[in-house]
Steps between C-alpha positions, in 0.01 A plus 500: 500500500635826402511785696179752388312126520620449843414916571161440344431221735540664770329802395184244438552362885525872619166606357353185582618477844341905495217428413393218739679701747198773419193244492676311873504861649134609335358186653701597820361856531148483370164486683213253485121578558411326857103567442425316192157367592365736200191331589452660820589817391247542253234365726614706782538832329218434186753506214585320212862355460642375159833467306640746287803309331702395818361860685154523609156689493278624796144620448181497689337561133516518121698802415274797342596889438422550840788331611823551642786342380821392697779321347722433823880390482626320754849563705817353427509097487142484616219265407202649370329255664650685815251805423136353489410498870611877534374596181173308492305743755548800258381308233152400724467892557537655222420382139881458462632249266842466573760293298825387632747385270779264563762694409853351275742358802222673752632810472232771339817733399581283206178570364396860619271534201295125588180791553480544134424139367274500815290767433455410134339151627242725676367726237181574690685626805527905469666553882830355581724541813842286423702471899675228673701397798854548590690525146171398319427859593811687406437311155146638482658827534710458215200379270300855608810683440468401153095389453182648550319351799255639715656416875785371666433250811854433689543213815796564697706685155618805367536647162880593433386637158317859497152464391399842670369648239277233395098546524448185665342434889772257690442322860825392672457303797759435722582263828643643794706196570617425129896486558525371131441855339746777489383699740644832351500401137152476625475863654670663177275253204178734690660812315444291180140455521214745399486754764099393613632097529341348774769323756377298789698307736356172633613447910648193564518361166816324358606464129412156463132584618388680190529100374465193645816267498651484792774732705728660265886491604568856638173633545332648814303336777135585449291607802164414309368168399509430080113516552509884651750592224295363207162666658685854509695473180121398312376802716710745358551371168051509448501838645770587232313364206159654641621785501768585187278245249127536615 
């Protein structure tokens, strides 16, 4: 064997040995639903639940003009599995059909634009609020930067991209005990949103609340049960929609 061949050899065993390097530590790092019992869920909170591709769809009805859309992309290595039980209430309060994709290697910032192709499915939808959790959010801030939507809906995120100037309505709710966000990355991504953006912080709430799978390495210890923090993030996300959308 020559020399290049013996080069190129071990060029192929260094990407190889990369790239299952990558999938080991992606397995490693990610986060599974722990409430999958989609059963329950729509029985408990009077929704629908279906597939959409390997993401999913929650509705309490058939989407009409009337209704609001949400396409919601989950955080970094998350299941979207991991968002039905948190997401599920909003759904049963508002006409909200909400759509949450599963998102290339789980991470919504290799496909910011995903909202397009989403919306075009639902031609009958006029409203649309595209938000997300954790770095789902900060790529939903990177698809208004650049798209027409009506609102912006961040859990426990922060836009590092400047979408001030944009004529859109945008919720950002936060948990007092989230130790996974940058707290002043945080602080300074408020001077990027539209001046009348509506910021509410959540007591007692951790990062890995706004979902449901599991304690997330690093986070904070929440002083409210998953229960409290789903009732008061479906509070304040209805009262949103009520009263930007209605």
């Amino acid at each position: 064997m020559s020399s290049k061949e013996r080069i190129a050899v071990w060029i192929v065993v260094l990407v190889v040995a990369t790239i299952a390097g990558a999938i080991i530590a992606l397995d490693y790092y990610s986060y599974e639903a722990t409430d999958t019992d989609m059963t329950a869920i729509e029985t408990e909170q009077g929704v629908s639940i279906d597939r959409y591709g390997q993401g999913y769809t929650i509705a309490s009805d058939q989407p009409t003009t009337d209704t609001i859309g949400l396409v919601y992309y989950p955080g970094a290595l998350v299941d979207p599995a991991a968002y039905l039980q948190t997401l599920a209430p909003i759904a049963g309060e508002e006409d909200v059909h909400i759509i949450i994709p599963k998102m290339p290697l789980d991470l919504a910032i290799t496909d910011v634009n995903r909202a397009d192709r989403i919306q075009s499915d639902y031609l009958m939808i006029d409203t649309w609020v595209v938000g997300g959790h954790s770095l789902g959010g900060a790529a939903a801030c990177r698809y208004v930067e650049s798209s027409e939507t009506d609102g912006l809906l961040l859990h426990g995120s922060y836009c590092d991209v400047d979408i001030s100037e944009q004529p859109i309505s945008v919720l950002s709710i936060l948990g007092t005990e989230d130790k996974i966000i940058n707290q002043e990355a945080e602080q300074t991504g408020r001077t990027l949103l539209p001046p009348d953006a509506t910021i509410v912080e959540i007591e007692g709430m951790t990062h890995a609340q706004f979902g449901s799978y599991g304690e997330q390495r690093g986070d904070g210890t929440a002083t409210i049960t998953d229960e409290t923090a789903r009732d008061r993030l479906t509070e304040t996300t209805h009262q949103w929609l009520a009263e930007q959308f209605h």
